[in-house]
N, C-alpha and C positions, 0 to 999 in steps of 0.2 A: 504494500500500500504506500509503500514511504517512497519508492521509486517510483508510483504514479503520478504521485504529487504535482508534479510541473505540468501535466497533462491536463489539468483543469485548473491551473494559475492557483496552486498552494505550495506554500514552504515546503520543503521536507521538513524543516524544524519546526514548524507547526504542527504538522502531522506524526512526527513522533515523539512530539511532547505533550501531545492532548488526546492521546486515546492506548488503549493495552488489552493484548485478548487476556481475558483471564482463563486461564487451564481450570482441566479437570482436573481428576489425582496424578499425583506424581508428578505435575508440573508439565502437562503434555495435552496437544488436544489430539483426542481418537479418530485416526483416522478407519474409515468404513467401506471395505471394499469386496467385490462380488468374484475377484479371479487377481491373482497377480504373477508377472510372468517372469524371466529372467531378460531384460534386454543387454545382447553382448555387442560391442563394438570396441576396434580399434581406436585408443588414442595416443596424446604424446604428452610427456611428463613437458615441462616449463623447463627451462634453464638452457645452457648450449649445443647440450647435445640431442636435446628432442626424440628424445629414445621412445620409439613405438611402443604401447604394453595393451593388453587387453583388458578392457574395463569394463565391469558388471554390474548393471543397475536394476534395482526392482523397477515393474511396470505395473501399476496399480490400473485395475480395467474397473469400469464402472464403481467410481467411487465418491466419498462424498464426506463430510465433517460439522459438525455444529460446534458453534463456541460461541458466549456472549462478549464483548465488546463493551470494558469501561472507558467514558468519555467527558471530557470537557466541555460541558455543552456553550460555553461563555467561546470555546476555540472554534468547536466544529459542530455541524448538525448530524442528523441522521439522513439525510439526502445525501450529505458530502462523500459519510463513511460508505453510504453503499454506490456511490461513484467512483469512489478509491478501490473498492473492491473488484465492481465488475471492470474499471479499467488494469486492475491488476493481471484481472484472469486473463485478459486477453494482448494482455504487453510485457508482463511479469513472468508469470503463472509460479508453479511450484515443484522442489526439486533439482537434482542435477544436471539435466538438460532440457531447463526452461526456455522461454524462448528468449529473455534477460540473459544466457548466455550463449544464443546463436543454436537453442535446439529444437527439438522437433513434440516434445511432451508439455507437460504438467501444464495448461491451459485451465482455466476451469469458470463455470459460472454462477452465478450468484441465486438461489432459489428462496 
């Protein structure tokens, strides 16, 4: 949400000083999902030698999460936070190859 921000002319520093999901237990929100698969692909480690490795990532298929959402109502509304969201799902999303890092997953939208 914090990286949507400019997307609808807000701070980032706005937006992550005026709202926090609050977890369930253990400090986590449950994620709900109906199949998950293994996706394998080729990447390359960072540094000079860009050394090829194979990298393995969960693929969560029909899935989906509930959390509430404490807020600053004096900073943001409840229009803004669900504008931050659905422009998250679809410029952000979630996971290690979202599309915030040039991938092809974790998109999602707002119900």
């Amino acid at each position: 949400m914090i990286e949507s921000a400019p997307y609808l002319d807000m701070e980032k520093k706005v937006v992550r000083g005026s709202m926090f999901i609050i977890p369930e237990e253990n400090n986590l929100v449950t994620l709900n999902y109906k199949k998950m698969v293994t996706n394998e692909a080729i990447t390359r480690d960072s540094g000079i030698n860009r050394t090829p490795r194979t990298t393995f990532r969960p693929e969560f298929r029909d899935w989906g999460c509930k959390f509430t959402i404490k807020y600053n109502a004096k900073q943001v509304t409840p229009d803004q936070i669900y504008n931050l969201l659905k422009v998250a799902g679809f410029h952000s999303g979630i996971g290690s190859w979202r599309p915030l890092t040039e991938g092809n997953y974790g998109t999602f939208t707002v119900v």
